[in-house]
PASEBA-1860 file (N, C-alpha, C; in nm, 3 decimals):
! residues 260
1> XXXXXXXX> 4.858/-2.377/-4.848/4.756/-2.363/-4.952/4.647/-2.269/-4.902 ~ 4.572/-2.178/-4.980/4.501/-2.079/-4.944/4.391/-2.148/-5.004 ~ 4.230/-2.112/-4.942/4.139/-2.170/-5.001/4.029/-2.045/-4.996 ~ 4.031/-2.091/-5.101/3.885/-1.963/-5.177/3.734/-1.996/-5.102 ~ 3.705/-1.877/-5.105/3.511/-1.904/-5.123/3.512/-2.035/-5.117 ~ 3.384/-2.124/-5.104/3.360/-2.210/-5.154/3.440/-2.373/-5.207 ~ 3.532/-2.349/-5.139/3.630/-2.478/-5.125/3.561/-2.552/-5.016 ~ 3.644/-2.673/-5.044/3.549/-2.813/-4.987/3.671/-2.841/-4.934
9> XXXXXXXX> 3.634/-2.886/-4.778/3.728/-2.947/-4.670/3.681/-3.114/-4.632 ~ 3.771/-3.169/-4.730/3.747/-3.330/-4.714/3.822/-3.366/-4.574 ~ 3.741/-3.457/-4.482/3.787/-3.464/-4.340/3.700/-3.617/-4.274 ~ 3.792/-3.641/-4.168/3.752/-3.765/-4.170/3.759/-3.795/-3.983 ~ 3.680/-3.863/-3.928/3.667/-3.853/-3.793/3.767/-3.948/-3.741 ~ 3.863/-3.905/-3.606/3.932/-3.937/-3.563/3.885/-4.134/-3.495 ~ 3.974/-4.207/-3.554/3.925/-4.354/-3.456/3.951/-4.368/-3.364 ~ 3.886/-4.453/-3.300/3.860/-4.505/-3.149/4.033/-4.577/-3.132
17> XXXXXXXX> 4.049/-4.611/-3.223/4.208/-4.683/-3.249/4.337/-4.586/-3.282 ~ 4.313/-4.449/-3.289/4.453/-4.387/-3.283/4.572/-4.386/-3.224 ~ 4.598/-4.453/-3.075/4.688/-4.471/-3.066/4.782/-4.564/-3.138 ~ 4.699/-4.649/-3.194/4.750/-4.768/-3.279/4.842/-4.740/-3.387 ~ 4.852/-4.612/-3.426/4.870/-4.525/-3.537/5.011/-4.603/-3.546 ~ 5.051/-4.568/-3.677/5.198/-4.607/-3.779/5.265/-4.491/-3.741 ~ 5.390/-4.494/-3.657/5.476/-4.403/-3.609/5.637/-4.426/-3.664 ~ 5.724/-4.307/-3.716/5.891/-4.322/-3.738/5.944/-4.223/-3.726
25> XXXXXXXX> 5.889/-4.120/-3.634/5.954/-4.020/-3.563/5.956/-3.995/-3.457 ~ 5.874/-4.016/-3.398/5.835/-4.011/-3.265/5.794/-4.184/-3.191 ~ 5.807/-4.156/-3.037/5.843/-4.291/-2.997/5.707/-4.264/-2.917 ~ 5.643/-4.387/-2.930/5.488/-4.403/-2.886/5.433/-4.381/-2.729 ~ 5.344/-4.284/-2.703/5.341/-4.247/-2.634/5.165/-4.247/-2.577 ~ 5.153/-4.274/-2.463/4.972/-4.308/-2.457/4.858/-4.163/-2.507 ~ 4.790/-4.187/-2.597/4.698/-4.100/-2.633/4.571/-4.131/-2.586 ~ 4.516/-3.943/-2.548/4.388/-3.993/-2.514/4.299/-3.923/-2.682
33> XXXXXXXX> 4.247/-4.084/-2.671/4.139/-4.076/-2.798/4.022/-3.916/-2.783 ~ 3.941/-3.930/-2.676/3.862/-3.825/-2.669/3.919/-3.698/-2.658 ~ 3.999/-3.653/-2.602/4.095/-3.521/-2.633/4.156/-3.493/-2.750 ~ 4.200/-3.618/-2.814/4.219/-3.614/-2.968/4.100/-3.538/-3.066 ~ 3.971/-3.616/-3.027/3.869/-3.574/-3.103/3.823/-3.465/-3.089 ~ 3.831/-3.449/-2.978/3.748/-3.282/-2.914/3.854/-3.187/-2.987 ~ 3.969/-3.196/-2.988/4.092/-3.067/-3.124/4.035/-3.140/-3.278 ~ 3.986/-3.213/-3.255/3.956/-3.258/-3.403/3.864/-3.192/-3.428
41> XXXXXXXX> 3.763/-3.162/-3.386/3.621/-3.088/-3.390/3.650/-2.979/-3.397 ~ 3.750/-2.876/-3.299/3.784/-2.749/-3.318/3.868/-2.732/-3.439 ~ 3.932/-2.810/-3.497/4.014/-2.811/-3.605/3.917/-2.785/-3.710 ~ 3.827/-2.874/-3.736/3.752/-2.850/-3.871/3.584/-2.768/-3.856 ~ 3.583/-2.722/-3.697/3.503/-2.659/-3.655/3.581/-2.462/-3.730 ~ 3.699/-2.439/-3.722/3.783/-2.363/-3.765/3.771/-2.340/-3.890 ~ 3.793/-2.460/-3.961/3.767/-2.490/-4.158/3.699/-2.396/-4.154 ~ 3.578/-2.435/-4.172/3.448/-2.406/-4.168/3.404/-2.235/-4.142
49> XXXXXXXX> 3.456/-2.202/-4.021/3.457/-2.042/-4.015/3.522/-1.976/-4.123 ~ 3.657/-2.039/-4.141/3.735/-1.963/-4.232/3.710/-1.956/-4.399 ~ 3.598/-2.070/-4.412/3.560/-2.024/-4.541/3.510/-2.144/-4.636 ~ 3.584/-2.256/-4.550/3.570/-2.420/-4.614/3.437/-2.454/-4.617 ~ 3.390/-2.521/-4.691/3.225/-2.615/-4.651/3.315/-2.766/-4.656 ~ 3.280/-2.787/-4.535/3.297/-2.914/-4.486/3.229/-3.045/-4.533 ~ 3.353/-3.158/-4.582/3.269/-3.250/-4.604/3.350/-3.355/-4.484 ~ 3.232/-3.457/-4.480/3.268/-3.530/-4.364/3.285/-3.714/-4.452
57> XXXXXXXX> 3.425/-3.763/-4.467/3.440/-3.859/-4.533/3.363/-4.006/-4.464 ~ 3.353/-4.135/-4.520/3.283/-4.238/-4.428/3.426/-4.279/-4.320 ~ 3.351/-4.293/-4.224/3.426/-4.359/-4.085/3.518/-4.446/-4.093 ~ 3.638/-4.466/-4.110/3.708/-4.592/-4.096/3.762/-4.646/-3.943 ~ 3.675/-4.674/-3.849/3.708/-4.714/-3.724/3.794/-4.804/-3.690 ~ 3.855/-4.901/-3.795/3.925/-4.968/-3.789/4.075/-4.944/-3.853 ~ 4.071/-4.808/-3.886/4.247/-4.766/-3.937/4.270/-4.635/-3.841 ~ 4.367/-4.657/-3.810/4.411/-4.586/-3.660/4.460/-4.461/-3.709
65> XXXXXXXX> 4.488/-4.405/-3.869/4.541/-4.335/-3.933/4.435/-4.253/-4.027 ~ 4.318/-4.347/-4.027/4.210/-4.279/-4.125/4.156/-4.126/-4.090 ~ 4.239/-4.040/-4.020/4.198/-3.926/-3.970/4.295/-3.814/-4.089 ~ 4.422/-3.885/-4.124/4.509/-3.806/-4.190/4.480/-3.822/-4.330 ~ 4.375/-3.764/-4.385/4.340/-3.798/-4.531/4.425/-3.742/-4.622 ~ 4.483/-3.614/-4.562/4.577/-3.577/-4.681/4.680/-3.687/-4.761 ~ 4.722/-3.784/-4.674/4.811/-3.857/-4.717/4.732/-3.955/-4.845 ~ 4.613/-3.925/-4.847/4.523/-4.010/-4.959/4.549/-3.985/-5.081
73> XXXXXXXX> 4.529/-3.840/-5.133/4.534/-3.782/-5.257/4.616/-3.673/-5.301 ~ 4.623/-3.637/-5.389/4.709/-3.486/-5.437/4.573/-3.451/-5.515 ~ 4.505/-3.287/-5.484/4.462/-3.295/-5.546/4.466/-3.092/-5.608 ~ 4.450/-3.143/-5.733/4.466/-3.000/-5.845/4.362/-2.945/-5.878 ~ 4.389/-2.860/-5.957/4.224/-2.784/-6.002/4.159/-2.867/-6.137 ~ 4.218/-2.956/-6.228/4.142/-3.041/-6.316/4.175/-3.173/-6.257 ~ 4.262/-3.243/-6.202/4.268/-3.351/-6.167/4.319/-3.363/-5.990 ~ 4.266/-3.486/-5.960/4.374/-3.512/-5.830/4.385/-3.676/-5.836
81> XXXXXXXX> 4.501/-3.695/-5.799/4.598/-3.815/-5.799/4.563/-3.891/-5.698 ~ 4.494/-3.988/-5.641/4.497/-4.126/-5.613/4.602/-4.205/-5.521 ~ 4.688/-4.183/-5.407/4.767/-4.179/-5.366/4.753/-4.360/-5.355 ~ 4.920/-4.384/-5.328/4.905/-4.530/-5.271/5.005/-4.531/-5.151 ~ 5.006/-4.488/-5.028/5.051/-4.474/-4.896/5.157/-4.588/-4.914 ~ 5.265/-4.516/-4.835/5.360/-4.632/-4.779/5.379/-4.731/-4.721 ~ 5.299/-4.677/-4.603/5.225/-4.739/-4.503/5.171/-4.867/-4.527 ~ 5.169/-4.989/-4.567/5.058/-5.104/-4.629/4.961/-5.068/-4.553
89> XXXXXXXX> 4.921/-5.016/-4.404/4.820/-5.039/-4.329/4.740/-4.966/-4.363 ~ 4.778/-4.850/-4.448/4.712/-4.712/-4.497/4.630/-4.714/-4.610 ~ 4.681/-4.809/-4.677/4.650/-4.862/-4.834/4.524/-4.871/-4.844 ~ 4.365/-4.928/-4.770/4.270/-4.908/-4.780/4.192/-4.769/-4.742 ~ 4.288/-4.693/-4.684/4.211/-4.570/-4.677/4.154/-4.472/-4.791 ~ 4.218/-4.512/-4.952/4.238/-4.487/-5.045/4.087/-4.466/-5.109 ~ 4.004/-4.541/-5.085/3.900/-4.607/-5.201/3.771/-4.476/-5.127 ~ 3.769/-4.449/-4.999/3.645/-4.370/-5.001/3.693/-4.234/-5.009
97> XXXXXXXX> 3.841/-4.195/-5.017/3.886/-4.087/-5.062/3.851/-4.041/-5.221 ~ 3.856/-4.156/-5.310/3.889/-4.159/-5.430/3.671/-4.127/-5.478 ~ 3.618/-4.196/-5.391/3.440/-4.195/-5.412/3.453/-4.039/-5.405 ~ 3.495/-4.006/-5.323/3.444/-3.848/-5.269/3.462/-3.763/-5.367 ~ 3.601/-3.781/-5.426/3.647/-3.670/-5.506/3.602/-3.691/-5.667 ~ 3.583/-3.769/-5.724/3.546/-3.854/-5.828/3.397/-3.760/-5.896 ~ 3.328/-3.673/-5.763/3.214/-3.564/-5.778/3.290/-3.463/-5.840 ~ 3.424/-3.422/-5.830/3.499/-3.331/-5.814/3.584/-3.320/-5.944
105> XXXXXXXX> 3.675/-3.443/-5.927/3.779/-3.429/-6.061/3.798/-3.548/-6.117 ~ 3.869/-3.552/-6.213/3.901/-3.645/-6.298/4.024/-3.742/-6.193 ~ 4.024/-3.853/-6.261/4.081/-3.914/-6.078/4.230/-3.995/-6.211 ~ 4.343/-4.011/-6.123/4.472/-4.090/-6.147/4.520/-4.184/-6.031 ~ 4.547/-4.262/-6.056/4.601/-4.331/-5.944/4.739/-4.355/-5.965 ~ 4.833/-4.396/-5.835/4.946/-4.449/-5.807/4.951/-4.562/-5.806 ~ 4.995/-4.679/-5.866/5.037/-4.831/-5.899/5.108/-4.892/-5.794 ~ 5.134/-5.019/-5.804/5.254/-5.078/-5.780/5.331/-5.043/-5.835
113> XXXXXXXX> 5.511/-5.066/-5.846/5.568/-5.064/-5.734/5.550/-4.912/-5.645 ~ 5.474/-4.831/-5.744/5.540/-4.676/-5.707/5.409/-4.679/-5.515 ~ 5.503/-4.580/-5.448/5.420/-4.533/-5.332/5.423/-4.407/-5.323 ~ 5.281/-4.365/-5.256/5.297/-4.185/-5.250/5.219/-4.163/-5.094 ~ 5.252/-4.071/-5.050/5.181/-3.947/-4.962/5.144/-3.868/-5.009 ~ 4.995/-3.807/-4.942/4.995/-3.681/-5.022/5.079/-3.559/-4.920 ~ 5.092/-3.614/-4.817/5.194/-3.472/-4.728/5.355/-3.482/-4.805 ~ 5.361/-3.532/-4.845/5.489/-3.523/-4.932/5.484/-3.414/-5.041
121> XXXXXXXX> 5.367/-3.392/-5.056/5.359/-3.294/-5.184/5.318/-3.187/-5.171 ~ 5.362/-3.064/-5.179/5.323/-2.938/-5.168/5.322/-2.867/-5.314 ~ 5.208/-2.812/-5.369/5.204/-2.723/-5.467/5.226/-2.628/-5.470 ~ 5.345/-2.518/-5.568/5.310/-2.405/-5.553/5.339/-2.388/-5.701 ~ 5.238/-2.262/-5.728/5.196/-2.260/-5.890/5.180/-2.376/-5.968 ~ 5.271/-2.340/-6.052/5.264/-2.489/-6.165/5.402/-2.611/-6.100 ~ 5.441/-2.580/-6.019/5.532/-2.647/-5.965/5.531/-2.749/-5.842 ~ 5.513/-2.917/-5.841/5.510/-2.961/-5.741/5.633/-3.018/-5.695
129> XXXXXXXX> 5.661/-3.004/-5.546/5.770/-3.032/-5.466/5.734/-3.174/-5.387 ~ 5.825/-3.234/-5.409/5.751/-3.377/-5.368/5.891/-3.427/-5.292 ~ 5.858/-3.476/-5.172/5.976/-3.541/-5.052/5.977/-3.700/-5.085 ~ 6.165/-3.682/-5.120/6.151/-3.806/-5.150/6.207/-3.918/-4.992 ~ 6.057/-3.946/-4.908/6.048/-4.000/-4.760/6.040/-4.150/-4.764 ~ 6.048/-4.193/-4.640/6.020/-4.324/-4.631/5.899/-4.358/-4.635 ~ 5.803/-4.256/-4.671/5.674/-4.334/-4.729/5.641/-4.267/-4.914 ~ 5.737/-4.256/-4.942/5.713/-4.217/-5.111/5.850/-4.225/-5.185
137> XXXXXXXX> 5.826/-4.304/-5.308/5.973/-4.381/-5.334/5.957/-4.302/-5.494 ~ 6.090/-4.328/-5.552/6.092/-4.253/-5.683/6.001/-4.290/-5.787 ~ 5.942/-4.410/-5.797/5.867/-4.515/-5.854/5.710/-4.377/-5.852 ~ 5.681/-4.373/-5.749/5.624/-4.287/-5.742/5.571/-4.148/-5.801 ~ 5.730/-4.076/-5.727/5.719/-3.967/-5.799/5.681/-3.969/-5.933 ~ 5.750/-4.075/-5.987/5.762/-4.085/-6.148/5.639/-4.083/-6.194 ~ 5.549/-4.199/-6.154/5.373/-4.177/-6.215/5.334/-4.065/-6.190 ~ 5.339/-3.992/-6.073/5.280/-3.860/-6.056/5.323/-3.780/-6.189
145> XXXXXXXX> 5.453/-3.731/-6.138/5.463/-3.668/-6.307/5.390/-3.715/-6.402 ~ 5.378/-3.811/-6.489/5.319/-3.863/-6.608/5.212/-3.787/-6.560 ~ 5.109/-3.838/-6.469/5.024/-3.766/-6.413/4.953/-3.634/-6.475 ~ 5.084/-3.566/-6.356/5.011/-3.437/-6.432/5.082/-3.365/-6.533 ~ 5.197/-3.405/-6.585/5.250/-3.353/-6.663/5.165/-3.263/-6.781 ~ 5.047/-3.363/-6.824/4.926/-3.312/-6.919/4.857/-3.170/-6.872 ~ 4.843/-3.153/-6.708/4.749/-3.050/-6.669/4.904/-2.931/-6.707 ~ 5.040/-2.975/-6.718/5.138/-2.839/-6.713/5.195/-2.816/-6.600
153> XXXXXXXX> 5.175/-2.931/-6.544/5.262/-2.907/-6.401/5.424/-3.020/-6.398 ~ 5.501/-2.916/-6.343/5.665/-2.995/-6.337/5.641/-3.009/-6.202 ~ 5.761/-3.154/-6.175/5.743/-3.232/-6.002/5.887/-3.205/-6.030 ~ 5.919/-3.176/-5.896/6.014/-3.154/-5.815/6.095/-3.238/-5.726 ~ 6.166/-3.356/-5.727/6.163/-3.453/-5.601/6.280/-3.350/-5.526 ~ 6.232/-3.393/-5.402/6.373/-3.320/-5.294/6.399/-3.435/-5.180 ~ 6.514/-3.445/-5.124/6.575/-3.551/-5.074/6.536/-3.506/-4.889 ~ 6.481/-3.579/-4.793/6.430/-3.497/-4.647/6.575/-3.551/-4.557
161> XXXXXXXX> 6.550/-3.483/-4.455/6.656/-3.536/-4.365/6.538/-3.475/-4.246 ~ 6.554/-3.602/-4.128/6.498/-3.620/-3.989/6.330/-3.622/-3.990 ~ 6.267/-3.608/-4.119/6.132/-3.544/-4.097/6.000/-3.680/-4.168 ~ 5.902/-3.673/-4.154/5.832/-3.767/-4.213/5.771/-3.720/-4.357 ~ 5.733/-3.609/-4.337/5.681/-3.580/-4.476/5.788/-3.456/-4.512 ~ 5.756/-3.400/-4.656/5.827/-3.303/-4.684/5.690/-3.194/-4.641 ~ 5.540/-3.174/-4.597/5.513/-3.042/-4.532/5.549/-3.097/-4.397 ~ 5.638/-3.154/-4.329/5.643/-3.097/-4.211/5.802/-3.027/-4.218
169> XXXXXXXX> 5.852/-2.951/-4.356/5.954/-2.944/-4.326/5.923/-2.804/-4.415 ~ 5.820/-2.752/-4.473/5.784/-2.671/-4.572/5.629/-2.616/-4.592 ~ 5.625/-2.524/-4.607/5.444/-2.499/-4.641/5.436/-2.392/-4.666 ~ 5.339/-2.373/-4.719/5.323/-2.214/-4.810/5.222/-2.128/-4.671 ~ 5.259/-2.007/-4.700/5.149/-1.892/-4.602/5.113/-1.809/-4.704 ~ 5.051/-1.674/-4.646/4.992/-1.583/-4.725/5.074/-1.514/-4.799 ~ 5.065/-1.424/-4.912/5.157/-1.340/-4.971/5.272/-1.432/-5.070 ~ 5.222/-1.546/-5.105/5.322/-1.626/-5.168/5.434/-1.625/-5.136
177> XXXXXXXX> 5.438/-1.670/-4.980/5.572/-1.686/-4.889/5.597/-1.845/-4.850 ~ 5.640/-1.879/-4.828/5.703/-2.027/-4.729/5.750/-2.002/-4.584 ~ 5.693/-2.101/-4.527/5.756/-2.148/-4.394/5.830/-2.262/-4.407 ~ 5.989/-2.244/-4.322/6.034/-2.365/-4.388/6.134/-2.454/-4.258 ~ 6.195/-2.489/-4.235/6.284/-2.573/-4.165/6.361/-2.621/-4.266 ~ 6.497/-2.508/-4.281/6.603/-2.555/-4.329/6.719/-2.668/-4.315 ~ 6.679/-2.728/-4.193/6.746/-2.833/-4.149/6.718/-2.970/-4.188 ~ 6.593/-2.966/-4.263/6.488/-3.054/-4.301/6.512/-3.093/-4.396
185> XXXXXXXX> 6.507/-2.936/-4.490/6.472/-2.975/-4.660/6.558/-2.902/-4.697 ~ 6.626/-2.889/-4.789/6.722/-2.770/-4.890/6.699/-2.634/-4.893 ~ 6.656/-2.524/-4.836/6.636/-2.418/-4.836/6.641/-2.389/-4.986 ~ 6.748/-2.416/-5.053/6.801/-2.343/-5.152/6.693/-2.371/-5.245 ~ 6.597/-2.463/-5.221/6.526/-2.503/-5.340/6.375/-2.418/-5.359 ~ 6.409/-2.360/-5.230/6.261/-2.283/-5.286/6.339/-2.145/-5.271 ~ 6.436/-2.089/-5.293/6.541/-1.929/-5.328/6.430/-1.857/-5.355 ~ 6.369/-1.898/-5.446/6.265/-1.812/-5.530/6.159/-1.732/-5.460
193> XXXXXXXX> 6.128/-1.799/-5.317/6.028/-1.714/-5.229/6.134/-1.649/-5.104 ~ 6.022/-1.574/-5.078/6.007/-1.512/-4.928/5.997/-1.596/-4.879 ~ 6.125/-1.634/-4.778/6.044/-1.747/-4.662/6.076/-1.686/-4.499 ~ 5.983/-1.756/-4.407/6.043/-1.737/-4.289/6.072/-1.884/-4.224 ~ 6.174/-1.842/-4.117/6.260/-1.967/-4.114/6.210/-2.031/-3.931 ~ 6.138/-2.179/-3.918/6.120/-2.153/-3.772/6.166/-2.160/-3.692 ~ 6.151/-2.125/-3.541/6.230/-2.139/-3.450/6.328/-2.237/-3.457 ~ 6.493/-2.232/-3.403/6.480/-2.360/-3.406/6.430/-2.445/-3.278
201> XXXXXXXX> 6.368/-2.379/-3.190/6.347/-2.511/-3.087/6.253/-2.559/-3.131 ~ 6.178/-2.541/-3.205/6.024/-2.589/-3.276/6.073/-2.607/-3.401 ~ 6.158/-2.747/-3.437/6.190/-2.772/-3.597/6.052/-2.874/-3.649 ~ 5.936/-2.862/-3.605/5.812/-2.948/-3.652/5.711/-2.832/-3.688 ~ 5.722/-2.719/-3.650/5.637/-2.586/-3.675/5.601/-2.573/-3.812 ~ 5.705/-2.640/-3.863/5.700/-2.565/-4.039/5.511/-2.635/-4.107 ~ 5.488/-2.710/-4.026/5.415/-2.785/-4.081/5.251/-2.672/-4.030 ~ 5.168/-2.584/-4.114/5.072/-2.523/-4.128/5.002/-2.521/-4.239
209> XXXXXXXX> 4.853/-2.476/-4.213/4.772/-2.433/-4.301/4.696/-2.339/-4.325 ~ 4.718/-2.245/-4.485/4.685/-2.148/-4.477/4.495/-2.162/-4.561 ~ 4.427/-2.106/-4.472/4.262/-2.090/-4.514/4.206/-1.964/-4.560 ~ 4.165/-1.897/-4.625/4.114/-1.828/-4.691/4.208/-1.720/-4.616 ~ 4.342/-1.662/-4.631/4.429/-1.587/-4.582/4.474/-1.584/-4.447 ~ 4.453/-1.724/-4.372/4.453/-1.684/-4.207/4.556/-1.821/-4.184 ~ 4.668/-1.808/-4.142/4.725/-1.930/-4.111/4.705/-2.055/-3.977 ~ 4.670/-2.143/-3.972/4.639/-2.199/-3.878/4.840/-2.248/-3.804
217> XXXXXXXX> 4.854/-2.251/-3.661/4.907/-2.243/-3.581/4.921/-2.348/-3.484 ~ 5.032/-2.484/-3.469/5.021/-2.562/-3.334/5.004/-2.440/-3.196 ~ 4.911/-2.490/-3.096/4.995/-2.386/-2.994/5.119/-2.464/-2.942 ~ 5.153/-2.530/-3.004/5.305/-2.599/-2.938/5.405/-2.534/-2.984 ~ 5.401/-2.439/-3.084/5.475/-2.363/-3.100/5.490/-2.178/-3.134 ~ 5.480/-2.151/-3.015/5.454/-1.965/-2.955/5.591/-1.907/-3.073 ~ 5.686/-1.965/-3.052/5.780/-1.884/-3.103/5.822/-1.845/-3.292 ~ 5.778/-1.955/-3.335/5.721/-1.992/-3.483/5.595/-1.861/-3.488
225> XXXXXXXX> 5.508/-1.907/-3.430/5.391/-1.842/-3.473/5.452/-1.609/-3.439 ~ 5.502/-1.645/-3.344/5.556/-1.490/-3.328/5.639/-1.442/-3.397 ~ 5.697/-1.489/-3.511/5.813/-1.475/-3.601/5.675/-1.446/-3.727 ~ 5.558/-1.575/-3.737/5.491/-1.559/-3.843/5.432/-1.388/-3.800 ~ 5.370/-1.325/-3.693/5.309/-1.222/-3.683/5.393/-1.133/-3.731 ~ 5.512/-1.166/-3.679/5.586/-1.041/-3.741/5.634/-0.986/-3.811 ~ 5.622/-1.097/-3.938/5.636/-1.067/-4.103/5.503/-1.035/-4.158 ~ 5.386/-1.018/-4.098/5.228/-1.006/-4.098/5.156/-1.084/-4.166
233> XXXXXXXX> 5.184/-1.163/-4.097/5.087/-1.322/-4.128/4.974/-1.323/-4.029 ~ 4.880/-1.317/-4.107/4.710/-1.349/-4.015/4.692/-1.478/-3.977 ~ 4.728/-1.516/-3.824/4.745/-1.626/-3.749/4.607/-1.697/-3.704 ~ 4.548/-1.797/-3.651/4.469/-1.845/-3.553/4.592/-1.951/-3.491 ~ 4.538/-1.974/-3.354/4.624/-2.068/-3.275/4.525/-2.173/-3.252 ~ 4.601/-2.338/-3.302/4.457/-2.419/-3.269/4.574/-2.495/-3.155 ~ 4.510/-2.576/-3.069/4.534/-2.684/-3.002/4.521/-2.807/-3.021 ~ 4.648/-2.839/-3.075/4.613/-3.021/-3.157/4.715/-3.112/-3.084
241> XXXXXXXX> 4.792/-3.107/-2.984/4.855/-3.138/-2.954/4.896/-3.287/-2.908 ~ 4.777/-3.346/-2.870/4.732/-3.504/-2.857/4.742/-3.538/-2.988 ~ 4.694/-3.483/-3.113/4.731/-3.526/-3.248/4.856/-3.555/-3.299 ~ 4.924/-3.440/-3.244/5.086/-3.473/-3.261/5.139/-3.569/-3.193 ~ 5.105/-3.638/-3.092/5.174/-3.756/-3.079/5.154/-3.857/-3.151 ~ 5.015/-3.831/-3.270/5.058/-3.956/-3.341/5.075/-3.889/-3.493 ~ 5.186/-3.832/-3.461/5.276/-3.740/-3.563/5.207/-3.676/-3.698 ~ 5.050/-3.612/-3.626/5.005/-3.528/-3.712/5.058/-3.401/-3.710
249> XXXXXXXX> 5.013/-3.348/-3.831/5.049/-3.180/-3.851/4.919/-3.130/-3.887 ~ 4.887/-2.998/-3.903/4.776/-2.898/-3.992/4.733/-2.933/-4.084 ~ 4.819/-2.988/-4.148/4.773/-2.982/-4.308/4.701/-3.146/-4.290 ~ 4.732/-3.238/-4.277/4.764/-3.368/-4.281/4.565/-3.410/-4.219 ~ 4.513/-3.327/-4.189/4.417/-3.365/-4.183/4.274/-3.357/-4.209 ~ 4.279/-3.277/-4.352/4.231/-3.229/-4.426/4.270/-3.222/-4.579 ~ 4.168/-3.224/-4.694/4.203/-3.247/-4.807/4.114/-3.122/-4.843 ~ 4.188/-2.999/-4.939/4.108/-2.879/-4.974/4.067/-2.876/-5.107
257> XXXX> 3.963/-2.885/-5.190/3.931/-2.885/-5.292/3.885/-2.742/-5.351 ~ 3.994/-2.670/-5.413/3.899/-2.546/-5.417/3.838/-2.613/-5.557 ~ 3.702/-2.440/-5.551/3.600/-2.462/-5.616/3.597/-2.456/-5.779 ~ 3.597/-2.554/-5.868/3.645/-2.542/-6.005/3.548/-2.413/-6.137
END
């Protein structure tokens, strides 16, 4: 997602409890909290240069996950959707997501039975692509559509293999291109773009974010990002790497509101 002028970077401070985090890809591994935070700071210390005005969400010190807000909401240029996480543990992270944006847009929520992520969902144009993961069930998808069906937008479900969300298997860059990990997700389903394909020793790369034309970059993965230069993609390299052990990505920790 590219963010204009004047877009708002909803963001939320890393807890004292992250290792605690809800993990199904990766096998748990000791994190240090303060090294976490200090890439957290450069992460949305980054936003911020690139064009975002930063908002800083209330603290949830007691959810080990309340750092990954994307998974809170979907949000559009007249409405954003209300997520209800897979996760049960996630499920209260919902309500000061929903205060924040409520300044912003017209708000929908996700019900019982249905569950959603918002990293499951990637927009492009009028078209949303939505992973159908072990934290977002068809029940789901389905309200979403109703959703936004009104704003003119068609949902997409696509089926993942090995990955947690569908952006860590997909994401848009500059020039209305995709980064993708075909091993992940169906290639065939996004035919329609330019994509570049990542390394494969780095099949978690796919997962970036693009800010006012500049793509943000794990440095965990050199060889991804040197494939992105060389189709001429305007890179930064951040260091989040303590984040990724508790199976964050780029996108996943930040919510972009451009400006209506």
């Amino acid at each position: 997602m590219s963010v204009a002028p004047a877009a708002i970077a909803l963001v939320r401070a890393v807890s004292p409890r992250l290792a605690e985090c809800e993990l199904m890809q990766l096998e748990r591994v000791p994190i240090d909290a303060s090294r976490a935070i200090r890439q957290h700071r450069s992460y949305v210390h980054t936003l911020g240069e690139l064009g975002a005005r930063v908002e800083w969400l209330p603290e949830l010190t007691e959810h080990p996950d309340g750092v990954f807000v994307e998974d809170t909401a979907v949000v559009l240029p007249g409405l954003a959707v209300i997520t209800r996480p897979g996760a049960l543990s996630r499920q209260a992270e919902v309500e000061s997501t929903a205060q924040a944006l409520a300044r912003y847009r017209r708000l929908r929520r996700i019900e019982p039975p249905g569950s959603l992520d918002g990293g499951d969902v990637l927009a492009i144009g009028r078209t949303l692509y939505v992973g159908l993961s072990a934290r977002t069930n068809r029940a789901g998808v389905e309200q979403l559509e109703r959703a936004v069906a009104p704003e003119g937008y068609a949902v997409r479900p696509l089926p993942l293999t090995g990955c947690l969300h569908l952006k860590s298997a997909v994401a848009s860059v500059s020039g209305g291109r995709i980064l993708i990990n075909p091993h992940w997700v169906d290639a065939g389903a996004f035919a329609a773009f330019d994509s570049i394909t990542v390394d494969d020793a780095e099949p978690a790369a796919a997962n970036v974010l693009t800010v006012g034309g500049t793509t943000l970059v794990s440095s965990r993965y050199p060889r991804t990002a040197q494939r992105l230069r060389s189709a001429g993609v305007e890179i930064r390299v951040l260091e989040v790497d303590e984040l990724h052990k508790a199976e964050a990505g780029l996108t996943c920790m930040s919510l972009i509101v451009q400006a209506a």
